[in-house]
C-alpha positions, 0 to 999 in steps of 0.5 A: 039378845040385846047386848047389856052395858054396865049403865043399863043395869045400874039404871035399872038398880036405880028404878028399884025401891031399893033405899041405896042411901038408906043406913038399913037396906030391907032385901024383902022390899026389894023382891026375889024377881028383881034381884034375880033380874039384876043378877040375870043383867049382870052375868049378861055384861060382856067381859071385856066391858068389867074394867075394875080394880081386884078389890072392886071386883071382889066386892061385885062377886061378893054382891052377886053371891050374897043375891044368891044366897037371899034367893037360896034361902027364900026358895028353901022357905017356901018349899017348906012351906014357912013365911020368907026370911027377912034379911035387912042389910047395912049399906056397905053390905047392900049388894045392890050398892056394891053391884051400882058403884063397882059398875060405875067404873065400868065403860060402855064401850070396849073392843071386844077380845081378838080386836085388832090394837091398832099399834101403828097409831100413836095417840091413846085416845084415838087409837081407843075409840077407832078399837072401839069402833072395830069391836062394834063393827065386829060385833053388828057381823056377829050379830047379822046386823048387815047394814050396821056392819057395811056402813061401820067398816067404810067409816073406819077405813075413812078414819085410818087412811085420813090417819095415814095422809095426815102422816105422809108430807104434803108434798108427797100428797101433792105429787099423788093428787096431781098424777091422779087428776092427770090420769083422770082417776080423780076427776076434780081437785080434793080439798085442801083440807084431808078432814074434808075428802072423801073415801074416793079420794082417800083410797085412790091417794093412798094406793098411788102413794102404795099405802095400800096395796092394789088388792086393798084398793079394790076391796075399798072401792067396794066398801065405798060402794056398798057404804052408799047404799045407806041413801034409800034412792042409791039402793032403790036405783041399784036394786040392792040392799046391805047384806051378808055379801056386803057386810063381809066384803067391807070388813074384808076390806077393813082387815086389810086397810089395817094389814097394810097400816101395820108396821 
């Protein structure tokens, strides 16, 4: 099943005929299938994704229970065999109105419940986004999305070890490229700039400088591997493809990037 954000379903209120600046707002125009579908849409919404205050969530439950009284009653109409109600509703009481602006407040992007917080990182911005980021990795797994999952879980490792350099003083990086190039495990000079690594380099600095832990370290070469398969010629060559094995052993070696990050 697709998974539903707030901006879809207010897209979808804003394709209907539903005069959502009109004074009076006539329910019978609107129409019992899309108003049970924007109920459907609605009840579909992850929780985590319903980010409002209690008085706009009052009026979001208000919204759904007055669709559902409409809906009740036309069904009743109809079993008995009369013609169907009119209800024709103010705007402050239009339930569309209500269901359109409590959703505006509601981002389309949230970690979803068990998501790691990610406390070690200081910026609230940053530490939002790579959530976020966690929370999609956890769901395209869920979901089965392999590729999704193993491409995903590389990036984000990428993100928090480039975090974690960016903290360590460059001497200490120098020392650690160095010692690298001289033991061959690096075989040409990183960029000065870290922004412009790679995820080699990234996890062979930070195992040499016991940011990660060495079994860290083997399951990120790994992620690095199979993030490759991305490129179409590396998988044909290799005769492999993103799959559950893939996508677990990245987000394996996530969980464990994080584990050693973590205070």
């Amino acid at each position: 099943m697709p998974r539903v954000v707030p901006s879809q379903v207010r897209e979808f209120i804003e394709s209907i005929p539903s005069q959502l600046t009109s004074e009076i707002a006539r329910m019978n125009s609107i129409g019992a299938a899309n108003l049970s579908a924007i109920l459907d849409l609605v009840d579909q919404i992850p929780d985590e994704l319903l980010t409002m205050d209690k008085e706009t969530y009052g009026s979001l439950i208000r919204a759904k229970a007055t669709i559902r009284e409409i809906l009740s009653t036309w069904t009743s109409n109809r079993n008995a065999g009369q013609s169907l109600q009119y209800f024709d509703l103010s705007r402050r009481q239009h339930p569309l109105v209500l269901i359109h602006d409590a959703l505006a407040k509601c981002p389309d992007e949230s970690p979803a419940p068990g998501t790691s917080e990610l406390s070690f990182i200081a910026d609230p911005a940053l530490r939002t986004n790579l959530r976020n980021d966690v929370g999609a990795i956890d769901r395209a797994l869920s979901n089965g999305e392999w590729k999704a999952a193993t491409v995903l879980s590389g990036s984000a490792i990428e993100a928090l070890l480039l975090l974690a350099l960016q903290l360590r003083p460059p001497t200490d990086i120098t020392a650690a490229t160095a010692a690298l190039r001289k033991s061959g495990e690096l075989t040409r000079q990183p960029d000065a700039n870290l922004e412009r690594w790679d995820l080699h380099e990234f996890t062979e600095v930070t195992a040499n400088l016991g940011i990660i832990k060495t079994d860290t370290a083997t399951e990120t070469r790994l992620a690095r591997e199979f993030r490759n398969l991305i490129h179409p010629g590396r998988a044909q060559r290799l005769g492999q493809i993103c799959d559950r094995g893939t996508a677990l052993s990245s987000v394996a070696a996530l969980d464990h990037v994080v584990r050693d990050l973590t205070p």
